[in-house]
C-alpha positions as CSV (number, residue, x, y, z in Angstrom):
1,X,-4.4,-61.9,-67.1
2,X,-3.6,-59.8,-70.6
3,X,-0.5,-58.1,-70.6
4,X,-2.1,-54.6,-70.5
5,X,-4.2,-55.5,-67.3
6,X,-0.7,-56.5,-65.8
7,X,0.7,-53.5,-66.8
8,X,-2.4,-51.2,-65.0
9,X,-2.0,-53.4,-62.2
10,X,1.7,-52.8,-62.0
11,X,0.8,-48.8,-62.5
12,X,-1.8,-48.3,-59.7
13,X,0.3,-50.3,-57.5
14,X,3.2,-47.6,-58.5
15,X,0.6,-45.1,-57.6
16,X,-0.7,-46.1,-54.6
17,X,3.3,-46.5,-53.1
18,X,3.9,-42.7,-54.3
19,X,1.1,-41.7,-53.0
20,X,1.7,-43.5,-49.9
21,X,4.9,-42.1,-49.7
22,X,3.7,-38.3,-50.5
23,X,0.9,-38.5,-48.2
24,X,3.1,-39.6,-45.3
25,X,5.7,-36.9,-46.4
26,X,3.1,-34.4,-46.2
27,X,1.8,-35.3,-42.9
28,X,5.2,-35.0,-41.7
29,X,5.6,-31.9,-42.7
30,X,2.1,-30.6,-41.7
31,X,3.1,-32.1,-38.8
32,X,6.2,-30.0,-37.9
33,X,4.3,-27.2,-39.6
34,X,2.3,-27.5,-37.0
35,X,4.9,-27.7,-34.1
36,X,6.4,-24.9,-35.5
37,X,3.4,-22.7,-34.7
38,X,2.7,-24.2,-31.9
39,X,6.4,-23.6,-30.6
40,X,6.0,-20.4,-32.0
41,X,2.9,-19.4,-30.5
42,X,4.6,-20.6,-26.7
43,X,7.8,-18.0,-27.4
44,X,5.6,-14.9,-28.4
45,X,4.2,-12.7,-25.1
46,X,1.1,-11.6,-25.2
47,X,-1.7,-10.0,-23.1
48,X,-5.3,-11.5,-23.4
49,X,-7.9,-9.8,-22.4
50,X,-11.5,-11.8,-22.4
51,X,-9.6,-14.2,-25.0
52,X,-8.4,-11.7,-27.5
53,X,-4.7,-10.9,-28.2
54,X,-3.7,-7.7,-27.3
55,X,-0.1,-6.1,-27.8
56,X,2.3,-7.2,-25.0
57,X,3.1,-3.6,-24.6
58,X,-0.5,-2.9,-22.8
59,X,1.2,-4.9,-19.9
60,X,4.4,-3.8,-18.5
61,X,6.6,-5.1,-15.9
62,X,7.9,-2.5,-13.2
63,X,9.9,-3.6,-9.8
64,X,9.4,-7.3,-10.9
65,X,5.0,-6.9,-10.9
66,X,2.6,-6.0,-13.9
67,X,1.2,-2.6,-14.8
68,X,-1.3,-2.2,-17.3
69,X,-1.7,1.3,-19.9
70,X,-4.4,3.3,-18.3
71,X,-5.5,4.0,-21.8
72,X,-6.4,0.4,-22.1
73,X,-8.2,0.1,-18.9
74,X,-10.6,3.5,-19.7
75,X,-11.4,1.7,-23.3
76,X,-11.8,-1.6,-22.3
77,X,-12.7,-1.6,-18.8
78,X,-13.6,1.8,-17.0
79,X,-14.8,4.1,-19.5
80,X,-16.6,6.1,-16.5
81,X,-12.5,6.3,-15.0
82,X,-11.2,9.8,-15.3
83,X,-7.7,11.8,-15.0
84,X,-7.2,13.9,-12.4
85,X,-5.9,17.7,-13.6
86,X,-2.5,16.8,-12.5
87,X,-2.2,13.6,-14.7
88,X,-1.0,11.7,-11.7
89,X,-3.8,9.4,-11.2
90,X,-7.0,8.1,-12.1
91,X,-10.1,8.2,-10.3
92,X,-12.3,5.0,-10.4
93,X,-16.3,5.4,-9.7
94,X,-17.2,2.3,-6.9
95,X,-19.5,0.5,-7.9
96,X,-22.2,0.3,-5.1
97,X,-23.2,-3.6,-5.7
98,X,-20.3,-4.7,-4.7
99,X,-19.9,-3.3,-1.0
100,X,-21.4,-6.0,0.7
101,X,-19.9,-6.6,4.6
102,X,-21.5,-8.6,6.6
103,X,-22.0,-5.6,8.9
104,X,-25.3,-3.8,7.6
105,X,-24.4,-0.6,9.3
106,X,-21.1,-0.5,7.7
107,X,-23.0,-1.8,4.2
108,X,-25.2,1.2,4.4
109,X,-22.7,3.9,5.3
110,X,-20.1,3.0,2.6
111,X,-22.8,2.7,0.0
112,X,-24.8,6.1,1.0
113,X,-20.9,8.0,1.2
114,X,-18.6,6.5,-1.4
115,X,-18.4,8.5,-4.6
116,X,-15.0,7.3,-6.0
117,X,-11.0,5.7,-5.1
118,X,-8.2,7.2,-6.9
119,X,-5.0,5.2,-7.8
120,X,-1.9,6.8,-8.5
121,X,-0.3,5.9,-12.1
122,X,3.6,4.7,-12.4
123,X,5.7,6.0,-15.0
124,X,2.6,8.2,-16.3
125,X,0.7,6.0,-18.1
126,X,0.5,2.8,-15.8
127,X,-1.6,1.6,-13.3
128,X,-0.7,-1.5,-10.6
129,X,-2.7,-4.5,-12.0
130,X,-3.1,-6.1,-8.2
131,X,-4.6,-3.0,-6.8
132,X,-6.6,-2.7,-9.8
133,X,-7.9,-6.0,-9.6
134,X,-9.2,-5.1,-6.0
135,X,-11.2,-1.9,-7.3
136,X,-12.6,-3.6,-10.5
137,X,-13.1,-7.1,-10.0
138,X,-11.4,-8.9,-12.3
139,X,-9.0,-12.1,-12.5
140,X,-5.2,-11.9,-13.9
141,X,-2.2,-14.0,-13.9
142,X,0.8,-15.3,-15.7
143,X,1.5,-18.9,-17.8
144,X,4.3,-19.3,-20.1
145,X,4.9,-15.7,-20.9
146,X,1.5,-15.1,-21.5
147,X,-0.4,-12.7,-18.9
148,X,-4.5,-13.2,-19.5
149,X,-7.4,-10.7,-17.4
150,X,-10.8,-11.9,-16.9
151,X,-13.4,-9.3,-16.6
152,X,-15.9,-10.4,-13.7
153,X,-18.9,-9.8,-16.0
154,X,-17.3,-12.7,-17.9
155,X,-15.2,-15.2,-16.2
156,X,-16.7,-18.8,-15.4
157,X,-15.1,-21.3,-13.7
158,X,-15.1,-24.5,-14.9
159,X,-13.3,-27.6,-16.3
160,X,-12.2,-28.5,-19.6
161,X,-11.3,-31.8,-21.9
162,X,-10.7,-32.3,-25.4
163,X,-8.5,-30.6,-27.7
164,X,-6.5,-27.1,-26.4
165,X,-6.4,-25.0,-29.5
166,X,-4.2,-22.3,-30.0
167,X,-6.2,-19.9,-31.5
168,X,-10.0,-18.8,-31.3
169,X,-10.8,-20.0,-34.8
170,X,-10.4,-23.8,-33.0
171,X,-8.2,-24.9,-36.3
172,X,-4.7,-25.5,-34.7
173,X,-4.5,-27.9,-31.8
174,X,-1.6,-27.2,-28.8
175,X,-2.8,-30.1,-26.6
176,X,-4.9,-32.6,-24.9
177,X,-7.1,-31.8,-22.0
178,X,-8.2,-34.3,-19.8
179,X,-10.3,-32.4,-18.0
180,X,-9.7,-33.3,-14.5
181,X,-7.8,-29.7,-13.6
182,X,-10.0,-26.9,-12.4
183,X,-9.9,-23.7,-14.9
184,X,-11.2,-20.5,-15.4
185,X,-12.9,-19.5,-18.9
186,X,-14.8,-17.0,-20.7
187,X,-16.6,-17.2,-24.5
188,X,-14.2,-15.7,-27.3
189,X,-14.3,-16.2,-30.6
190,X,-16.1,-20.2,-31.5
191,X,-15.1,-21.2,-28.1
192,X,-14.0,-20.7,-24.3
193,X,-10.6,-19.4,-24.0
194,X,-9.3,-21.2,-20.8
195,X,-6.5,-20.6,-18.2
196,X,-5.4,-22.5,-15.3
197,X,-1.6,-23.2,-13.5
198,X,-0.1,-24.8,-16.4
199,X,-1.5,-23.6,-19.6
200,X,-4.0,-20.9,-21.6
201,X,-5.6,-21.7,-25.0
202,X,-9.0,-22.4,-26.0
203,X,-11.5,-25.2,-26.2
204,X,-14.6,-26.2,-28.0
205,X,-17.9,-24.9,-26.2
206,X,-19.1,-28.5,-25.8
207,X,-15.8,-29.1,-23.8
208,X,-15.9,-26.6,-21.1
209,X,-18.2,-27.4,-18.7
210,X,-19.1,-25.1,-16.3
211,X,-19.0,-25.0,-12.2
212,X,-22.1,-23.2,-10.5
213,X,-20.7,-20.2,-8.2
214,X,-21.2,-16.6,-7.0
215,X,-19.2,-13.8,-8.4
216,X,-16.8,-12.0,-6.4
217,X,-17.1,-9.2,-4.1
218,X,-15.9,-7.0,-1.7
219,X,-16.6,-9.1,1.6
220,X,-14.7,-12.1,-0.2
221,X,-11.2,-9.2,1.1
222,X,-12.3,-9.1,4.6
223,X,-10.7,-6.9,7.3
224,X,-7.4,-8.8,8.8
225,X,-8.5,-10.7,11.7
226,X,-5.9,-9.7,14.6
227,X,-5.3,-9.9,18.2
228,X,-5.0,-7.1,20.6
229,X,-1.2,-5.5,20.5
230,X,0.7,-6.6,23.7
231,X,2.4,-3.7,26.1
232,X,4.5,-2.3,25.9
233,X,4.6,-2.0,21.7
234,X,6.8,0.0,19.3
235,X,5.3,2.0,16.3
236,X,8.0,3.5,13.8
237,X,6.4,6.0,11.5
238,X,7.8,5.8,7.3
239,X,7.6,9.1,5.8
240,X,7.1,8.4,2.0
241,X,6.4,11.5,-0.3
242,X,5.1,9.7,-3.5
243,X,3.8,7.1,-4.9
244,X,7.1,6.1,-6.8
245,X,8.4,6.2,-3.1
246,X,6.0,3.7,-2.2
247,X,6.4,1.5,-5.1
248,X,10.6,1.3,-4.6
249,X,10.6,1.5,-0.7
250,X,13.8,0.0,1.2
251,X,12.9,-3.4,2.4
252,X,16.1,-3.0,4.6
253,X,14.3,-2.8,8.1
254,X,16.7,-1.6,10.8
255,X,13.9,-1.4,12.8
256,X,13.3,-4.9,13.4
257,X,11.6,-4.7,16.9
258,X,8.8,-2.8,15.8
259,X,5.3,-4.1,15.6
260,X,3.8,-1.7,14.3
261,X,4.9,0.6,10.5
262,X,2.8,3.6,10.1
263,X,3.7,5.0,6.2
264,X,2.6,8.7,5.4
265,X,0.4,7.4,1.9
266,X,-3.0,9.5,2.4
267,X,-3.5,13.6,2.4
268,X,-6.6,15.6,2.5
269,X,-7.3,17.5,-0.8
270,X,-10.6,19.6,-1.6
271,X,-13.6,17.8,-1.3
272,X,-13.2,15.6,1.0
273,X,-11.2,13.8,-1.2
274,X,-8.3,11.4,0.2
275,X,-5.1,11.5,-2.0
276,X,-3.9,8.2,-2.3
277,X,0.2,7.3,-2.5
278,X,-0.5,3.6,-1.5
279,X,0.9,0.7,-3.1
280,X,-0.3,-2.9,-2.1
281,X,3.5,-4.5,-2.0
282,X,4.3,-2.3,1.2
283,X,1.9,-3.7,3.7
284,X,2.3,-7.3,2.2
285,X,6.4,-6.8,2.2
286,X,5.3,-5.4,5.8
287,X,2.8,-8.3,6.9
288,X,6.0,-10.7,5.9
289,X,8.4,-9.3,8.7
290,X,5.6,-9.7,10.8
291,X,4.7,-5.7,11.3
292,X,1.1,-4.6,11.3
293,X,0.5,-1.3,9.2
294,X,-1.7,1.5,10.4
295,X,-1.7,4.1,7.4
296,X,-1.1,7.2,8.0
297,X,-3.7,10.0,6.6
298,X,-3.1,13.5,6.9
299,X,-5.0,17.2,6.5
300,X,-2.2,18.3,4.2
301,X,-1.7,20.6,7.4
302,X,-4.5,22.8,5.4
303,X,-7.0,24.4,7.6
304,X,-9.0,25.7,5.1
305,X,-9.5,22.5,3.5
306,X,-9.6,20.7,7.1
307,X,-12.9,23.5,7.3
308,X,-14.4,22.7,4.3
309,X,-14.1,18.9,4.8
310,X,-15.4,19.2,8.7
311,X,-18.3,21.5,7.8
312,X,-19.7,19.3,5.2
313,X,-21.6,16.6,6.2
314,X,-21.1,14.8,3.2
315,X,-17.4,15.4,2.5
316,X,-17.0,14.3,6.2
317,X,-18.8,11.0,5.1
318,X,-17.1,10.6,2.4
319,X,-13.6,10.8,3.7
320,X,-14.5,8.7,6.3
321,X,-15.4,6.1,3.5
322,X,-12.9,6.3,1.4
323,X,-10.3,5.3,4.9
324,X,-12.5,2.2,5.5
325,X,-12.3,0.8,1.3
326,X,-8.7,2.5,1.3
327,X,-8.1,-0.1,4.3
328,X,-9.2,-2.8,2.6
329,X,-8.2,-2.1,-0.6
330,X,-4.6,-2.1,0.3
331,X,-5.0,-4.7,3.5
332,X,-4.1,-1.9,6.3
333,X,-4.3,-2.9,10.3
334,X,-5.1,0.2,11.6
335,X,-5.3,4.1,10.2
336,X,-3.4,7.1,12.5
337,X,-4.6,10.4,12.0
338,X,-2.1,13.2,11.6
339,X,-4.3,16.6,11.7
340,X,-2.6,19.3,12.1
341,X,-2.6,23.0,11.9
342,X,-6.6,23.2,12.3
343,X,-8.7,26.5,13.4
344,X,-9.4,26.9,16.5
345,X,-12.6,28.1,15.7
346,X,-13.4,24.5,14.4
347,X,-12.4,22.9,17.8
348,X,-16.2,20.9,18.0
349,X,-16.0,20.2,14.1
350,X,-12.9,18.1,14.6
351,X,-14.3,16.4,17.7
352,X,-17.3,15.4,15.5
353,X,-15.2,13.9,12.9
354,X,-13.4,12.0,15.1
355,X,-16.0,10.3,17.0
356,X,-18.1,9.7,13.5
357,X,-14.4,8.1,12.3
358,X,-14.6,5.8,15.2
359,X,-18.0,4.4,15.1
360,X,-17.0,3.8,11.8
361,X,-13.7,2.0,11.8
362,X,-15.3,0.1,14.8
363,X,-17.3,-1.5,13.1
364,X,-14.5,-2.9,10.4
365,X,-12.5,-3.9,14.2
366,X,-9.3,-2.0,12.9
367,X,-8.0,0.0,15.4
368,X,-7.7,4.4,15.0
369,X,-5.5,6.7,16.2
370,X,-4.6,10.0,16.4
371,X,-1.2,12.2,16.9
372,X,-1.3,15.5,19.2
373,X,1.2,17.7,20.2
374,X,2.1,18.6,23.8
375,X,-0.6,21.0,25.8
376,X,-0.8,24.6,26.0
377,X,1.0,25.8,22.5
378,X,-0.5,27.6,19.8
379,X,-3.8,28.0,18.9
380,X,-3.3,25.8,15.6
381,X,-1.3,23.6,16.9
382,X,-2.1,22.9,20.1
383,X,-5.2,24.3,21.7
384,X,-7.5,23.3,18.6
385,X,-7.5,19.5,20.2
386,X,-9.9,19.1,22.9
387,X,-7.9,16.3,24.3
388,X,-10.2,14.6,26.9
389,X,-13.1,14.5,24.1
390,X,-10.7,13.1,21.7
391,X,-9.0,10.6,23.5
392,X,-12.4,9.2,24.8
393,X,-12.8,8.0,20.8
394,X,-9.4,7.0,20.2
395,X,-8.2,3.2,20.8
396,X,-4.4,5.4,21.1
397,X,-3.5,9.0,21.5
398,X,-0.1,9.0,20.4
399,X,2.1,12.3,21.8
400,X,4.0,13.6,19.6
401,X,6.8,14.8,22.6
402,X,9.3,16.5,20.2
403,X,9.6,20.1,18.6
404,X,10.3,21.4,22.0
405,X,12.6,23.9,19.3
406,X,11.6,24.0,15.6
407,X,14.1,24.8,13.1
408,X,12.8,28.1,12.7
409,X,13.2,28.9,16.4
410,X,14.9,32.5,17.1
411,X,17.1,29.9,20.1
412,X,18.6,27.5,19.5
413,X,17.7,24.3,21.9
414,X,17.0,20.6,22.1
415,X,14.3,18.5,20.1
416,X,13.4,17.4,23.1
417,X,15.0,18.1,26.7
418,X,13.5,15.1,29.3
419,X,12.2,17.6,31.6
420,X,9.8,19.1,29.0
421,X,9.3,15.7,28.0
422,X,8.1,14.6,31.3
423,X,6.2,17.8,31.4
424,X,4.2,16.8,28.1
425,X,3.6,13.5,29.3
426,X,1.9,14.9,32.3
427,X,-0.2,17.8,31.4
428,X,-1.4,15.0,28.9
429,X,-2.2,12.1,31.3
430,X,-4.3,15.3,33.3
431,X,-6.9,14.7,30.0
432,X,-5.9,10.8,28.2
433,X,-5.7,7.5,30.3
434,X,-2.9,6.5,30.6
435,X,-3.8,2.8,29.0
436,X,-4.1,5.0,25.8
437,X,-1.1,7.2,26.0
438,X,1.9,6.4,23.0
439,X,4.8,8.4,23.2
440,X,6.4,9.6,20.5
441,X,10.1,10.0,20.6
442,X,12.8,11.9,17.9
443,X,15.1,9.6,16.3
444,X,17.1,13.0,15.4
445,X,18.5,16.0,16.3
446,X,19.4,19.8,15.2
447,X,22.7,21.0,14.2
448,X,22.6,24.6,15.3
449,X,25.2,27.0,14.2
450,X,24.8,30.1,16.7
451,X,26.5,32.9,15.0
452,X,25.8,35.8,17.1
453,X,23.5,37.8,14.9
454,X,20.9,34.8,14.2
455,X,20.6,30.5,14.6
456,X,20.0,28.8,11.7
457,X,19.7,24.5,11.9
458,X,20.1,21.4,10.1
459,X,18.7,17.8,11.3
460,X,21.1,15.3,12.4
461,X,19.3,11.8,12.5
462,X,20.6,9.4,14.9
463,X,23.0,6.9,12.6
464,X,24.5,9.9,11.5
465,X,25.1,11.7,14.5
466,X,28.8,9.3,15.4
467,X,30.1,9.9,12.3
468,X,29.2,13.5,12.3
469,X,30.7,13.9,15.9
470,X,34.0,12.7,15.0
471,X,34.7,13.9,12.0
472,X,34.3,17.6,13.4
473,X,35.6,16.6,16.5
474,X,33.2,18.4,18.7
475,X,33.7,18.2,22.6
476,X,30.5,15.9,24.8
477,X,29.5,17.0,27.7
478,X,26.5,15.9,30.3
479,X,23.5,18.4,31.5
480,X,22.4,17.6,34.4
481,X,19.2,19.7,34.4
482,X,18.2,18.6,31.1
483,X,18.9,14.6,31.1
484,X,20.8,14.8,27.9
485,X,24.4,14.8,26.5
486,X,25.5,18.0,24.8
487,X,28.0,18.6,22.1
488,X,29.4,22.2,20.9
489,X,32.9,23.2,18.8
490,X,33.5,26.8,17.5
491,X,34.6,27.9,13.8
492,X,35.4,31.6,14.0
493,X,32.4,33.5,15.0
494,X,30.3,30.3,14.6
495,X,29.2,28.3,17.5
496,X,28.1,24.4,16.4
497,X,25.9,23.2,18.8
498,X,23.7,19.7,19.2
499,X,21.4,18.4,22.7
500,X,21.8,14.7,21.6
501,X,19.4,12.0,21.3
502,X,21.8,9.1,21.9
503,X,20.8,5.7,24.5
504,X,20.9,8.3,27.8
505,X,18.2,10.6,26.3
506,X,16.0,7.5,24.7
507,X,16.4,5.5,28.2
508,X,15.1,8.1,30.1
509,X,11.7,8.2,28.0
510,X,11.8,4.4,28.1
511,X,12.0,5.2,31.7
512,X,8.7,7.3,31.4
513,X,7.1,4.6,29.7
514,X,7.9,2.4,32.2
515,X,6.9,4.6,35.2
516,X,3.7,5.8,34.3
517,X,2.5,2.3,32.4
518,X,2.2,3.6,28.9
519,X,1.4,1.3,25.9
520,X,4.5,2.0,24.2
521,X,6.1,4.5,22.0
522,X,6.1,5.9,18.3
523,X,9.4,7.1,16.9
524,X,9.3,9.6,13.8
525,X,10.9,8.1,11.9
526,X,12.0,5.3,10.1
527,X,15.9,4.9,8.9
528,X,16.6,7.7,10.7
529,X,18.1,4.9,13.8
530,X,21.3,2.6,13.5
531,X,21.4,-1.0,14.4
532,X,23.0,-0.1,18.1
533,X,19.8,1.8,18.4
534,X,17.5,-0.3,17.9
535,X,19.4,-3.1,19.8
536,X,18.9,-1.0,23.0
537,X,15.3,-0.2,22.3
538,X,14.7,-3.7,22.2
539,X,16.3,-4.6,25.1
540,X,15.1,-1.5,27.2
541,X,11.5,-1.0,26.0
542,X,9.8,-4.3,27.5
């Protein structure tokens, strides 16, 4: 071999080692190039929707759950969604294809009545993405800081192999599918963006193969299948104003013995229209200490929009409609009907509505009923009910035996004294069965301060009412006519005086219950009793 054919020998040799050497360098540090991004890519949040990043800010995170902009959803999703004129809420057209019960009857009702469910917004701008999901079909959930939604127009199910890229444009790889783990997927960009339990990225079309499947609908949430209460039971109404309320409610339940949490979350407005203050974490948080929820839905004590909503036909429907998806929506157990404050005059309109309400809550098996004063009071407030109609539609009439002296009373006088308890109970089971009858008891009491010229009154509720005593160190004494311990102390010309509700005034109407055979009681309200209470309710009510 010539000395210059050594020499090019020797030189591509040289060559071929550097290049070696470079190459391998570079594919290191393509390499961790490459691990950067991808370790980048697994630190930044970000919302996907369909398979496109969107700002993590469209998602937020309130009480430890996701909210998503209301702007967003109206673009994106709803674009039929308005405001309401307060800009508290949102109201969501339904979309008729999807109410689909096994129950014809109930199929053809809802779909012939429902016009539209409002959702409240959080913090102004936000709506609750699991009660969203419920109204608009749609799949969301959480891996590694990154929160995806699938539109229901759009998700497949499916599984997936190969390569996991990063990115839609299929050029970085983030892992290696086997594709032996079920996934859900939808088309987005050149591929399927995929999501399961353990990881979201995206895969070539030829790699996601596809499972065959319906989509999702209504009947897939189906009424909660439950047994018949035992006697006697204990309902505990929740008085919550607002949605906020609803969303940050005390999980602290003092009333542990109850079976049964009846939260104020629906009003009448005009139109037949049902505003809703609901939040889906109550009656799960409820459902977990083993309570059964029967919402609440008033008339906004508003007769002229009670008329307006009895009279029409449709808004009747429609209200009636909106209870049964409301139910479901937010996985209620029952509904009780507050209606108050009525027209007399309108006395066969409200019997109407509530036997129409039956039929119709019969057929989703969740139980309705009603609250009524006690017999012969005012017109409005009393006399409207015609309480033998009524109660022949009701599964419970519950009797609201308190009030025997509002606040605004010129006397001053007990909530309620046993003997006009007893008398309400009564007059009542002259007109309800007495398998029906709930009595409602006060878990408070009025401070009255009698100064000679007028009474004014404050409420007392019962876990108060010990530390209140003692403090002003008013003098107890027991009324024999009325069943119930007394307390009084005089300031100057002022005259403090309270009829308690302590354990001798709740075990005489556990007494009642027990007597006449009664299905059990509802107290108004929550966290208005202490733990000594509610200790003797449980061990004096069955």
């Amino acid at each position: 071999m010539k000395k210059s054919e050594k020499l090019l020998l020797l030189l591509l040799l040289v060559l071929a080692v550097s290049f070696g050497l470079a190459y391998h360098r570079l594919t290191r540090e393509i390499g961790a190039v490459k691990a950067e991004m991808v370790s980048e890519y697994l630190r930044q949040e970000g919302f996907y929707f369909n398979g496109e990043l969107h700002p993590a800010e469209t998602l937020q995170i309130f009480e430890g759950r996701p909210f998503i902009s209301y702007h967003f959803v109206k673009e994106f999703m709803a674009e039929d969604m308005t405001l309401s004129a307060s800009g508290q809420r949102v109201y969501i057209p339904i979309d008729k294809a999807h109410l689909d019960f096994e129950d014809q009857t109930l199929n053809t009702y809802l779909k012939e009545n429902l016009v539209d469910i409002n959702l409240p917004l959080y913090q102004g701008d936000y709506l609750p993405l699991d009660t969203l999901a419920k109204v608009l079909f749609f799949e969301y959930g959480e891996v590694d800081h990154h929160w995806y939604l699938l539109t229901e127009e759009k998700v497949m199910t499916g599984r997936a192999r190969g390569n996991l890229y990063i990115n839609h444009n299929l050029n970085i790889e983030g892992a290696r599918l086997e594709g032996d783990e079920e996934v859900l997927g939808v088309l987005a960009g050149e591929g399927v963006f995929v999501v399961s339990d353990h990881f979201v990225g995206f895969v070539r079309e030829k790699d996601f193969e596809e499972s065959s499947g319906d989509g999702r609908y209504f009947s897939r949430y189906s009424f909660r299948e439950q047994e018949p209460l035992d006697d006697p039971f204990y309902l505990v109404w929740d008085q919550i104003n607002s949605y906020e309320e609803a969303v940050s409610f005390d999980p602290v339940l003092v009333e542990k013995s109850a079976d049964v949490i009846s939260p104020t979350l629906f009003a009448l407005n005009i139109n037949g229209i049902i505003i809703n203050s609901a939040d889906l974490t109550y009656s799960r948080w409820a459902h977990e200490e083993e309570k059964r929820v029967w919402a609440l839905v008033s008339n906004a004590f508003n007769p002229d929009w009670t008329r307006e909503m009895l009279e029409e036909e449709a808004l009747k429907s429609r209200f009636i409609a909106q209870l049964v998806l409301l139910s479901l929506i937010y996985e209620y157990d029952g509904i009780n009907l507050d209606f108050e404050n009525i027209y007399l005059a309108d006395q066969e309109l409200l019997n109407d509505f509530v036997r129409e309400a039956s039929e119709v809550m019969a057929l989703t098996g969740l139980p309705l009923s009603m609250d009524f004063t006690v017999p012969e009071g005012s017109d409005q407030w009393s006399k409207v009910y015609d309480r033998e109609t009524l109660a022949g539609y009701l599964d419970y009439f519950i009797l609201m035996a308190y009030d025997e002296f509002w606040a605004s009373s010129d006397v001053s006088g007990p909530v309620a004294s046993l003997p006009w308890t007893l008398e309400g109970v009564l007059k009542t089971l002259e007109l309800v069965p007495p398998e029906k009858l709930i009595l409602g008891i006060p878990g408070y009491m009025r401070v009255w301060e009698d100064t000679g010229g007028g009474n004014t009154s404050n409420v007392l509720s019962i876990k108060n009412r010990d530390s209140y005593l003692e403090e002003r160190n008013f003098e107890i004494t027991y009324l024999e006519d009325l069943s119930m311990n007394y307390a009084s102390r005089r300031e100057g010309n002022t005259l403090y005086r309270i009829w308690l509700e302590d354990e001798t005034a709740i075990g005489r109407r556990l007494e009642i219950v027990k007597d006449f055979n009664l299905p059990g009681i509802a107290l108004w309200r929550r966290n208005f009793i202490d733990e000594q209470t509610e200790q003797f309710i449980e061990e004096n009510l069955d």
